[in-house]
N, C-alpha and C positions, 0 to 999 in steps of 0.2 A: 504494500500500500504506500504512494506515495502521495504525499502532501500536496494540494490544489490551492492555490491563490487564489479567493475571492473577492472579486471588485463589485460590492454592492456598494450602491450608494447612498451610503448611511452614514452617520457621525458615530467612526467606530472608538476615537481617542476614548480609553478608561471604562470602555465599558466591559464586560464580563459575560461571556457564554456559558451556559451551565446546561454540559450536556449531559441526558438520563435516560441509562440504558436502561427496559425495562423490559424482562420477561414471563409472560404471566402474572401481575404484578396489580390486578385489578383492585383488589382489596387494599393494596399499600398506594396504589400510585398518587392518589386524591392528597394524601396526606403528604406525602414526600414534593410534589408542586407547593400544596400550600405552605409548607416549610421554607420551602425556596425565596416566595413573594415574598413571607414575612422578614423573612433575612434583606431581600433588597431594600424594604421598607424601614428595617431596624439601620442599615450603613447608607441607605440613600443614594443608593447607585446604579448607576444604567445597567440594565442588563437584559440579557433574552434566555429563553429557556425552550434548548431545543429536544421532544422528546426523540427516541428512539426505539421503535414498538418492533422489537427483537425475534419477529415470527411468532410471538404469544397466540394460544389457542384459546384464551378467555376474555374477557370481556373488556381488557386493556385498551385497546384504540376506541372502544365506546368512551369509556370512562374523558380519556385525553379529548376526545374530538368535543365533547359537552362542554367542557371546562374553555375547551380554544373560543368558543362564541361568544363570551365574557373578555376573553384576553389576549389580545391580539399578541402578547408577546412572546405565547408558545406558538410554538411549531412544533410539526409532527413528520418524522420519517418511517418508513414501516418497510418491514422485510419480510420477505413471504416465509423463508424459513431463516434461522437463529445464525447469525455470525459471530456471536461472541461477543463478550463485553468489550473486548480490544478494538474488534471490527466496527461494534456500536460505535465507542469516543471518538474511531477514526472519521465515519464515516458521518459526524456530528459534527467534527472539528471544521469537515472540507465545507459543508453547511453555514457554517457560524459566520459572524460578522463582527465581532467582538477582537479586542484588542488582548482580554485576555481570556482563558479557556481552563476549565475543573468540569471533573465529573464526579456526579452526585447520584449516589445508585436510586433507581424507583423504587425501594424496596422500603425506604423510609427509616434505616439505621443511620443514616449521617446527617445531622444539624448543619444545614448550610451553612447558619451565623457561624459554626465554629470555625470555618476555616473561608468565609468571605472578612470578616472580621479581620485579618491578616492582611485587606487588598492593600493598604499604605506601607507593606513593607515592601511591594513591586515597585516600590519608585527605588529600591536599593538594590536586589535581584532579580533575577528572571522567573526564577521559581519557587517556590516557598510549598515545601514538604511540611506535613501535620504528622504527628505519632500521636496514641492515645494514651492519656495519663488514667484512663479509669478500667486496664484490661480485664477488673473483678468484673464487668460485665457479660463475658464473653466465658464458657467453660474451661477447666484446664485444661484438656486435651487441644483445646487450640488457641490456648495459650502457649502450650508447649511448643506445638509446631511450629507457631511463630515465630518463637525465639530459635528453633531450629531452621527454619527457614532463613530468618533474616540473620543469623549466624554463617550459614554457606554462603548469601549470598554477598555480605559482606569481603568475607577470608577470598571468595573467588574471584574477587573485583578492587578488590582493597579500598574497600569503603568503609567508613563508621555512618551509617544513618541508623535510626533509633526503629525507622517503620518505611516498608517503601509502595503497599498498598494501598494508603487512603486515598484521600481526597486532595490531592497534588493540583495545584494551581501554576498555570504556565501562561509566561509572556508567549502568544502564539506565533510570534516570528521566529520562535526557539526551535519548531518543530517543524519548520520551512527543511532544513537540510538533514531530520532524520528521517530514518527508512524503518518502519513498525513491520515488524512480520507476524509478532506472535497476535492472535487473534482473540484469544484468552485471557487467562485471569494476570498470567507473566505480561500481558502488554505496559503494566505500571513500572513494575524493577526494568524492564528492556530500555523504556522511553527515557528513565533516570540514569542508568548507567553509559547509556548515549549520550546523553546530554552532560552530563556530568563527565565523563571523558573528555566531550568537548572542550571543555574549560569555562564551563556558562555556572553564573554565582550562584547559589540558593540558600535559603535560607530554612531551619527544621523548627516549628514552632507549635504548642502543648493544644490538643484537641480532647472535647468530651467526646466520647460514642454513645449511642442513644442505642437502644434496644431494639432489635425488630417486633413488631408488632403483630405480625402474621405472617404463615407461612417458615418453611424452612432455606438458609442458606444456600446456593448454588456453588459455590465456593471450595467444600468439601468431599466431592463425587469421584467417581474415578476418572470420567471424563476429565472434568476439571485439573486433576493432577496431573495424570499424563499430559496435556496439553502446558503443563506450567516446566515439566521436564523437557516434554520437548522446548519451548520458548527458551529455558533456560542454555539448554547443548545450542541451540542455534547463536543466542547471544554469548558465548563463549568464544563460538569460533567465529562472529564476527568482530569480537573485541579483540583477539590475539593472534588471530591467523589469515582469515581473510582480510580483516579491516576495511571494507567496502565505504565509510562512513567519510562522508567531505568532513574536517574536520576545520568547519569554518565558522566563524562567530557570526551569527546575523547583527548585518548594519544597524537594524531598530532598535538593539539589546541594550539593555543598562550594561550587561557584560565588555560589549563593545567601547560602549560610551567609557568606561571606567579605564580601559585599556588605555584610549587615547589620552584620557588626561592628566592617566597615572605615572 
């Protein structure tokens, strides 16, 4: 998948895309949007909220399509069958019009205010990673994994981030010159170890997590894992072996900007 430049014509300086995959998600999605507004409401900030109806078999594009006749500032993409939360953000991002770009799952576990609340530290970095200070949420067993997970991926990239699946907020000219392959749940560590390779600033800042409210995780299935194994072998051997990746700073970047006047 590679990145598409879009020339709408909008007033896109400072505003915020919050793209939301959703699959099957009837029950959670109503709540997971109204989260969203109120957070724009709570920072006062432009933004759009593009949904992503991920091949759902339930009543999810009814639910979004109702809501859209009130508020013009969703939009709706739909896939006749499911590409993945990777494939969603991407295929959200080429949509968007916004300067800058986070995804916010439909499922209704992530408090937008937690991690739009953050948008004035983009006037410092490009990207601004959340970890969660509250993981008594969540069960041990994938609490465990976590820390086992974000242990390998660490040690195999030589990174210290605290968490590298949330709710990551990106200046979108950052992702102008990466190349996303994993489709999956690994398209968040892929996109940061990219970008971070690059040499583009970010910044890791304390997130609440909020409970899911219905429904079970997608996150945890076999599918899902093989898909985060394979992502993960493909980004190995594009960090160390093939290196396929332009390893160029975009012009719009505070990254950039800092270079020059550093």
């Amino acid at each position: 998948m590679e990145w598409e430049a879009n020339n709408k014509m909008v007033d896109m300086n400072g505003m915020i895309s919050v793209i939301v995959p959703a699959l099957n998600e009837a029950n959670n999605i109503g709540r997971a949007l109204d989260n969203i507004l109120d957070a724009f409401t709570k920072i006062n900030c432009k933004g759009e909220i593009i949904v992503v109806n991920d091949g759902s078999t339930d009543a999810t594009e009814a639910v979004v399509r109702d809501l859209m006749v009130d508020l013009p500032i969703i939009k709706l993409l739909c896939h006749d069958t499911p590409k993945g939360i990777g494939g969603s953000f991407w295929h959200g991002v080429n949509e968007s019009s916004g300067e800058y770009a986070v995804l916010i799952s439909g499922d209704g576990e992530n408090d937008c205010y937690e991690i739009l609340r953050y948008l004035p530290v983009m006037d410092h970095v490009d990207i601004v990673i959340p970890f969660w200070y509250n993981t008594e949420v969540r069960s041990w067993q994938r609490r465990y994994l976590s820390k086992l997970y974000k242990g390998i991926i660490n040690l195999t990239f030589g990174l210290l981030l605290n968490y590298m699946n949330g709710t990551v907020m990106y200046r979108k000219c950052v992702l102008k010159n990466l190349n996303l392959k994993s489709t999956g749940f690994f398209y968040q560590p892929e996109l940061l170890i990219k970008a971070i390779k690059c040499g583009y600033l970010y910044a890791e800042v304390p997130c609440e997590l909020k409970q899911r409210l219905d429904g079970k995780s997608k996150a945890l299935n076999i599918k899902s894992l093989l898909q985060v194994v394979s992502g993960y072998i493909s980004t190995v051997a594009a960090v160390y072996f093939f290196n396929p990746e332009k390893k160029v700073i975009a012009p719009g970047s505070v990254t950039a900007m800092r270079y020059r006047t550093g």
